[in-house]
C-alpha positions in Angstrom: 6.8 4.9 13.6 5.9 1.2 14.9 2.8 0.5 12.2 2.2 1.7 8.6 0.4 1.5 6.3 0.8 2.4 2.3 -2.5 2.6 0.4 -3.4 4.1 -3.1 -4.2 3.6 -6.9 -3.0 0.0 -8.2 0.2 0.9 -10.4 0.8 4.2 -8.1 4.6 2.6 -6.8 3.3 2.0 -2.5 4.6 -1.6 -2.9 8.5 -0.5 -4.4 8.0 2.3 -1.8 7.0 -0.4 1.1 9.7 -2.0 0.3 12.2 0.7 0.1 10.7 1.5 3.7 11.2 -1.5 5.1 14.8 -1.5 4.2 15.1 1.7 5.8 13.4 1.3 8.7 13.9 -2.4 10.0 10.4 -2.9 10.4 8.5 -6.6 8.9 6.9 -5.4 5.6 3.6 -7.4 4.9 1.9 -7.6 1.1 -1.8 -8.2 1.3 -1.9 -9.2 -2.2 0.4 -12.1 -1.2 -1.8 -12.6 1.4 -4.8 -13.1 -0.3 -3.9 -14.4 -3.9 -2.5 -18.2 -4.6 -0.1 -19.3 -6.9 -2.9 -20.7 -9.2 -4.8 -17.1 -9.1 -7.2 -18.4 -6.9 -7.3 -16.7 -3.3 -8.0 -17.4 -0.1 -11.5 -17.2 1.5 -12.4 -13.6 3.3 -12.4 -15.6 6.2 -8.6 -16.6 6.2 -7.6 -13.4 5.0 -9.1 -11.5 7.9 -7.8 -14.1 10.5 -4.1 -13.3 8.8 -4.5 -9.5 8.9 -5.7 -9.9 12.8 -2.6 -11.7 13.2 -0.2 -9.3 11.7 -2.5 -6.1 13.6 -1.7 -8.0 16.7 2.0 -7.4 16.3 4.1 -4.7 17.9 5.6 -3.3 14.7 4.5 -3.8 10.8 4.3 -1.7 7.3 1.3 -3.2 5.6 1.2 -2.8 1.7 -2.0 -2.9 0.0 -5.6 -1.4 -0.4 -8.3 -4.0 -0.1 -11.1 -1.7 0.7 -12.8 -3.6 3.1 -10.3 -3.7 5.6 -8.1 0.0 5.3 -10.4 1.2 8.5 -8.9 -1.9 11.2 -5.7 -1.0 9.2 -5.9 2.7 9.7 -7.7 2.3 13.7 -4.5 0.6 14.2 -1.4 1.9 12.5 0.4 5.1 13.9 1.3 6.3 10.4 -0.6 6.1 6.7 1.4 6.9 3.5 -1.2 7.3 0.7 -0.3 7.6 -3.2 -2.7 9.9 -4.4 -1.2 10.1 -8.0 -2.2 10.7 -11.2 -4.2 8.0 -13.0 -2.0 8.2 -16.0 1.0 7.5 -14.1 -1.0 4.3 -12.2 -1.9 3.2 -15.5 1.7 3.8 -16.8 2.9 2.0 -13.5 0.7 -1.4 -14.0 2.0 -1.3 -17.3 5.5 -1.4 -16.9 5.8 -4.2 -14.3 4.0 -6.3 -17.3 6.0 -9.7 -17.9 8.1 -9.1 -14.3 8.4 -11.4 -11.4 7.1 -9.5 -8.1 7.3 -10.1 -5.2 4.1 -9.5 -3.8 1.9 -11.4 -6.5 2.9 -15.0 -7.3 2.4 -14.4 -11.3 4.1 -12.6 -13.9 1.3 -10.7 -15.7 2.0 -10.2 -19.8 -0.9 -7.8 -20.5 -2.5 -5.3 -18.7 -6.6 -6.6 -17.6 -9.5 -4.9 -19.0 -11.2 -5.0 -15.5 -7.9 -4.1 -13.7 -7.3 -0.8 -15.7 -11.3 0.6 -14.8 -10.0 -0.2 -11.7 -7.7 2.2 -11.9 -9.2 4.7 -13.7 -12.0 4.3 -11.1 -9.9 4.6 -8.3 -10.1 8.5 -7.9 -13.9 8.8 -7.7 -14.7 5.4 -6.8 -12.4 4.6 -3.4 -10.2 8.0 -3.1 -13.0 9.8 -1.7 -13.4 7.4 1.1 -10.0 7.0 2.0 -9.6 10.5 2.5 -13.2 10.5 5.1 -10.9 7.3 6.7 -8.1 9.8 7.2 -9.9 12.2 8.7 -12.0 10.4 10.8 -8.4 8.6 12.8 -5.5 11.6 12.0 -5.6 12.6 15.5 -2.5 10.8 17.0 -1.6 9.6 13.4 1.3 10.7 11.4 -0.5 11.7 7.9 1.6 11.5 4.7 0.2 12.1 1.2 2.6 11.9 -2.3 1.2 13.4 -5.4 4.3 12.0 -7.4 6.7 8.9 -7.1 9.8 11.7 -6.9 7.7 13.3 -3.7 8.4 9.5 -1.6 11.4 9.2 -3.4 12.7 12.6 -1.6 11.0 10.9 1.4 12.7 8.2 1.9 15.7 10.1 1.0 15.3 12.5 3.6 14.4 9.8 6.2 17.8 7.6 5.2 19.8 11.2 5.7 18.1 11.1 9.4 16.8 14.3 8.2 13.3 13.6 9.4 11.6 13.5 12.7 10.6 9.4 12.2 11.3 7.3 15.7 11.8 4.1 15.4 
C-alpha cells in the first residue's frame, strides 16, 4: 500500500481511522476538508481545490481522507487501496455529534451544534452517494486492494491486526 484512500458517511470515524493509519503506516495523510474549507468557513474556489488534489495525486505515496463526491473517481483511478465506512446512519449521526464543541484537526472550527443541512446529509448518505461509490468500486477493483467496515470495532481490529504485522499490507 503506496495510495489510499478512506471515504464514507460524515460522522462514520475515516478521519480518526486516517489518522490512526498514517501512524501506522508512515505514509503523508492528507484531509480534503482542510483542503478546501478556510479558517473563516469560507473555502477555496473548485479550481484551487482541484489544482491541490492533482498535486497530492502526483506523489508517490498518500492516504487521502475525505469524500467530496466530485472528485472520489481521480481518487479511486489513482490509489492502490480504498477503505470505505459503510456504517450505520445512527452511528454517523452519533459520530458528528460527539466531536461537537472539539478542536479537529482536519476542519479549522470547533462546531457547538450539530447543522440541520449537515445531518440530511448524512441521513442521505446511504441512498444518495453510497450507491455510487460502490458502481466506483466496481468499476477500478481490478488491481485495487478493496476494504469495506460495517462498524468502527471492524477498522479498529484492522489496524490492530496491521500494527501486529498480521496482515499482508507492503509498504
Amino acid at each position: 500500500m503506496k495510495k489510499a484512500i478512506v471515504i464514507g458517511c460524515p460522522g462514520s470515524g475515516k478521519t480518526t481511522f486516517a489518522e490512526k493509519l498514517s501512524k501506522c503506516t508512515g505514509l503523508p495523510l492528507y484531509y480534503l476538508d482542510a483542503i478546501w474549507h478556510k479558517p473563516d468557513r469560507t473555502h477555496i474556489s473548485r479550481v484551487e481545490y482541484d489544482q491541490r488534489l492533482s498535486e497530492i495525486l502526483q506523489t508517490q505515496e498518500w492516504i487521502i481522507d475525505g469524500n467530496y463526491s466530485r472528485t472520489i473517481e481521480v481518487r479511486m483511478q489513482n490509489c492502490d487501496t480504498v477503505y470505505l465506512f459503510d456504517l450505520p446512519t445512527e452511528t454517523c449521526i452519533q459520530g458528528a455529534t460527539t466531536r461537537l464543541g472539539k478542536a479537529r484537526y482536519d476542519v479549522p472550527w470547533i462546531d457547538t451544534e450539530l447543522d440541520v443541512k449537515f445531518k440530511r446529509e448524512i441521513e442521505a448518505f446511504p441512498t444518495k452517494v453510497l450507491p455510487g461509490i460502490y458502481a466506483l468500486i466496481d468499476k477500478y477493483k481490478a488491481g485495487r486492494q478493496v476494504i469495506v467496515f460495517k462498524s468502527r470495532e471492524q477498522a479498529d481490529e484492522y489496524l490492530n491486526r496491521m500494527m501486529q504485522g498480521n496482515l499482508n499490507v507492503s509498504l
